[in-house]
N, C-alpha and C positions, 0 to 999 in steps of 0.2 A: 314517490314511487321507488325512489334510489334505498329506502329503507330497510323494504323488506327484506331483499335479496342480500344485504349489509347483515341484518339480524339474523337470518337461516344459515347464512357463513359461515357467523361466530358462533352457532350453536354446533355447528356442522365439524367446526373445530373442537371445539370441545368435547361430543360424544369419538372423534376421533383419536385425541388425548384421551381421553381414559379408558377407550378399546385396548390401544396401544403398549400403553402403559400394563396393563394387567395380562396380554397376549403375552408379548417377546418374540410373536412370529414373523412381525414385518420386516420388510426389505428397508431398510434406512435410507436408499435413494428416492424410493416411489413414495415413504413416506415423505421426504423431504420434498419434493415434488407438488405434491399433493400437498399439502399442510402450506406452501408459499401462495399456490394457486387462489387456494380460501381466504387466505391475508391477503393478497392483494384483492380480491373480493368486497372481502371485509372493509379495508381500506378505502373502498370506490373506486379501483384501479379499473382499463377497461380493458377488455381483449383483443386480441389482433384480428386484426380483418382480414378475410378469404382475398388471394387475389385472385379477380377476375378472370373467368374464362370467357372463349368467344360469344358461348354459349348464355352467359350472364347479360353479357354485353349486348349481343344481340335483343335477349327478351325486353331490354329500356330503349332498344333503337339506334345500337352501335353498334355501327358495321365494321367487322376488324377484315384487314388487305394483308395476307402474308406477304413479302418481297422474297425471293430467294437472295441468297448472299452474294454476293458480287456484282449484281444487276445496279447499273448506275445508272438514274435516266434520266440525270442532268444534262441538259443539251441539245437533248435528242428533238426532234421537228417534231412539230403541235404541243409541245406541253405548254402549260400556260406560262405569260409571262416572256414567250417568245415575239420579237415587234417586229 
């Protein structure tokens, strides 16, 4: 299944290069950009993964607790682990 999306890359680069090549109008950053993305593509590189929001976390059954900052509540009577 890792194949195809390797082979539409490298084709994807190539009709790229020779857009390129015959234009003169592109932007040399977004090309470069662009043209590393498809290589690593090509490559079988993978891509970065979204970090989670509460929202994600929630819909698999994790529950996120904000703390405000400086709240320390080590210590304090009832938390667990008091004997």
């Amino acid at each position: 299944m890792t194949m195809l999306p390797r082979l539409q890359a490298e084709e994807r680069m190539g009709a790229i290069s020779i857009g390129l090549l015959s234009s003169g109008y592109a932007d040399k950053k977004d090309v470069t950009h662009a043209m590393r993305r498809l290589q690593a593509i090509a490559g079988g590189g993978r891509r970065k993964a979204a970090a989670p929001t509460p929202e994600t976390l929630a819909a698999v059954g994790i529950e996120m607790v904000i703390v405000p900052p400086g709240s320390n509540t080590a210590g304090e009577a009832g938390e667990p682990g008091d004997g």
